[in-house]
N, C-alpha and C positions, 0 to 999 in steps of 0.2 A: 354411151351414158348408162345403159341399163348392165354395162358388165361393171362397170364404178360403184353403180347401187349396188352393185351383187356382191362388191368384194366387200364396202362398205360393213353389209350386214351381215355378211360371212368374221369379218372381224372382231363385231361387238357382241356376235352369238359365242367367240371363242372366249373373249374377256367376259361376257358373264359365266360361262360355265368353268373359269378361269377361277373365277370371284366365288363361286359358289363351294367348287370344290376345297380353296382353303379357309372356309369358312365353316366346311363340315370337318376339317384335317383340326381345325382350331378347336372346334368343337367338341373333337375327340381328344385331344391334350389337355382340356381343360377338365373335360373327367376323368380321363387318368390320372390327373392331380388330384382332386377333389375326391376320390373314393380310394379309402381308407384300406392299406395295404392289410390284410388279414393272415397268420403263419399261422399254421395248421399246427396237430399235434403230432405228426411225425417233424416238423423241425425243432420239437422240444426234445424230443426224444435222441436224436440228430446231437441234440448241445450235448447231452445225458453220455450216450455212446459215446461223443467225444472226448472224455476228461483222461480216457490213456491219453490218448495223442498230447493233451493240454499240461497231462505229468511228465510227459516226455521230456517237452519243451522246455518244463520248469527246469528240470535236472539237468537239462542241456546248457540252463545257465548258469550252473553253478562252477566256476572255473578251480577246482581240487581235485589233488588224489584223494582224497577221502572217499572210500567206499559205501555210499550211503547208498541204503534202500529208502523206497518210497512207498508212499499207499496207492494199493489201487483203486482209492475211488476215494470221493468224499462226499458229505454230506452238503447237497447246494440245492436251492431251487430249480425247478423242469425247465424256467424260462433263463436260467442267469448263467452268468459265465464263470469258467475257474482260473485265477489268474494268482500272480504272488509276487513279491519280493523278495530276493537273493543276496544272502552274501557270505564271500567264505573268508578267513583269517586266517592264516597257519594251522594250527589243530583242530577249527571246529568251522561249521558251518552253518547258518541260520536262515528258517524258510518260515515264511509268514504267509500262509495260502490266506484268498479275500475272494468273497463271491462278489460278481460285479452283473450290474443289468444291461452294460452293454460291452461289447468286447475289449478290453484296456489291457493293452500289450505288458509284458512281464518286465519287472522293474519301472513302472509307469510313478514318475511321483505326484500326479492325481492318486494312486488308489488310497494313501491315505485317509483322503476325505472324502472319496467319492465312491468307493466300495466296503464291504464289509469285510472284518477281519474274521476267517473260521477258527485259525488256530494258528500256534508260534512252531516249529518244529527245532530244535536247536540240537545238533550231534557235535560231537568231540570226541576226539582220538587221544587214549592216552600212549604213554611208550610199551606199556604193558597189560595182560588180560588182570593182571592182579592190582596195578593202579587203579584201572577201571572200576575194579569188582568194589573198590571203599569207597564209589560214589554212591552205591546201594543200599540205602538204611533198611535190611532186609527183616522182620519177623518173623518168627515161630508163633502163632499169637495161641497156640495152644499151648505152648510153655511158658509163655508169661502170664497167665491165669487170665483171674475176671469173669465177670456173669456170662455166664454161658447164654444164647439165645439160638431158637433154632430156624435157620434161615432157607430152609426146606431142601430139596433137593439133595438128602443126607450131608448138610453143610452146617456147620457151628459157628457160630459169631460171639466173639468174646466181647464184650463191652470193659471198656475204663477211661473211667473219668477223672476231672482235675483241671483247676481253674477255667473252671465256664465250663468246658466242652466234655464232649462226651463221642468215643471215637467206637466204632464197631469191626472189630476187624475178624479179618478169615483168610486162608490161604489156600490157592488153586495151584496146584502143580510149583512150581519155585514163583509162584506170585503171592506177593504180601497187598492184602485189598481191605482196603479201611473206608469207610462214611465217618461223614463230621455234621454233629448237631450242636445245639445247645441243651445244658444239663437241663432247662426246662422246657423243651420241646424232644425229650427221647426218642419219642415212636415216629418221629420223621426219618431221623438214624436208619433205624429198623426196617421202614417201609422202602428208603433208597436202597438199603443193603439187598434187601431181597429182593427187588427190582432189578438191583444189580448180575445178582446170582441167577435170577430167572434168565436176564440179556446171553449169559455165558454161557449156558445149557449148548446154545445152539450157534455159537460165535466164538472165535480162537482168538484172544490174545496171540499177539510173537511168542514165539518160544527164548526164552531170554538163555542166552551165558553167560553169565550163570543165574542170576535173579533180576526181577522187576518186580516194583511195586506202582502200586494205585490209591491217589487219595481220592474223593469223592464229596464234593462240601454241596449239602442241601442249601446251601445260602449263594449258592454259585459264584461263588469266590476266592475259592484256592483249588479249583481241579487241577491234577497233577499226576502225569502218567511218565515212569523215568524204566527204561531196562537196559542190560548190558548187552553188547552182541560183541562177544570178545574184546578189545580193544577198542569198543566206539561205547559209545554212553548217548542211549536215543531219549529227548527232555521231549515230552507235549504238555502244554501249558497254554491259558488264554484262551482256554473255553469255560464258557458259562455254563453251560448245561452239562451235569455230571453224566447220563446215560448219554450224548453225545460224545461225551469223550471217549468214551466206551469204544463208542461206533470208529469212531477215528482210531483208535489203538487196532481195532479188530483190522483195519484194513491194509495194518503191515502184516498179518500174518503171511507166509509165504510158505 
């Protein structure tokens, strides 16, 4: 009788410490739920680092001979991802990088609506460097006159105007680089040009074959960066911010 009682309460001592222990197991899963996953700022940095690898991938999917260079880097948020849409055609190819907040695989048709657009990239091959070269509306703009303005840096900005606008242009090595205002807001012209010119002190545009030009519109609405690289013709377009676009040209230099 007294070994029944023994086994008894050798049994129910196992079933509570049985009960207890997944009761603290429970207890531990429920706040590993409940306490809010925290990412440090080395995994921002992590995202950051990562955008070679992320440009890789983009141009891995682009399926052409087209010899197309890429940026190395863009402008995105520390927490956000770099992703894009791809597509090639016969002689050209078109790249629409999108920063996204969480990671959306490349050619995803969510990103439309659910990440943001940085930029349009669109290249084309013509059959020749000299086809190429007449997609380049290229300036001298110290030979076509106009009010001189000095936009520091021993740089000259010629101004001319004509219906509505008022355009400021200057020329950096075979680059034609112009701002766009309105004939009654001038000194925005003026103040993005030198802003512009200050950016480029210390940041390369591509070196174009033969020319490239840059337009820049204070109203964020027709920035427009085009050069030649032999036989291909590189368009950046669909950015708002003219000194971002900047940024995004500067990062094909190579």
């Amino acid at each position: 009788m007294k070994r029944w009682l023994f086994l008894i309460l050798l049994l129910s001592s196992s079933i509570i410490g049985a009960c207890a222990g997944h009761e603290k197991i429970h207890q531990a899963q429920e706040n590993e739920i409940d306490e809010p996953v925290v990412q440090s700022n080395n995994d921002n940095r992590d995202t950051v680092v990562s955008q070679g690898e992320s440009l890789q991938q983009i141009k891995d999917q682009i399926h052409s001979d087209i010899p197309i260079k890429m940026p190395t880097t863009l402008p995105i948020a520390d927490d956000a991802f770099l992703t894009a849409t791809t597509r090639a055609e016969g002689d050209h190819v078109e790249i629409i990088f999108y920063e996204s907040k969480e990671n959306m695989p490349i050619n995803d048709i969510r990103l439309k609506n659910s990440a943001t657009a940085i930029c349009r990239l669109f290249v084309k091959q013509y059959k020749s460097a000299e086809g190429a070269s007449t997609q380049i509306a290229f300036d001298n703009f110290s030979q076509n006159g106009g009010h001189e303005v000095d936009l520091g840096y021993n740089i000259t900005g010629y101004q001319d105007a004509g219906a509505g606008s008022l355009w400021t242009g200057w020329n950096e090595g075979r680059w034609a680089i112009a701002t766009h205002t309105r004939t009654d807001d001038p000194e925005a012209g003026i103040k993005l040009a030198k802003q512009a010119v200050k950016y480029l002190e210390n940041h390369m545009l591509p070196i174009p074959k033969q020319y490239g030009l840059a337009q820049l519109d204070v109203y964020q609405s027709g920035n427009l960066i085009v050069w030649q690289d032999e036989k291909l013709v590189y368009t950046l377009d669909s950015i708002k911010e003219p000194l971002k676009a900047l940024e995004i040209a500067t990062a094909f230099y190579q």
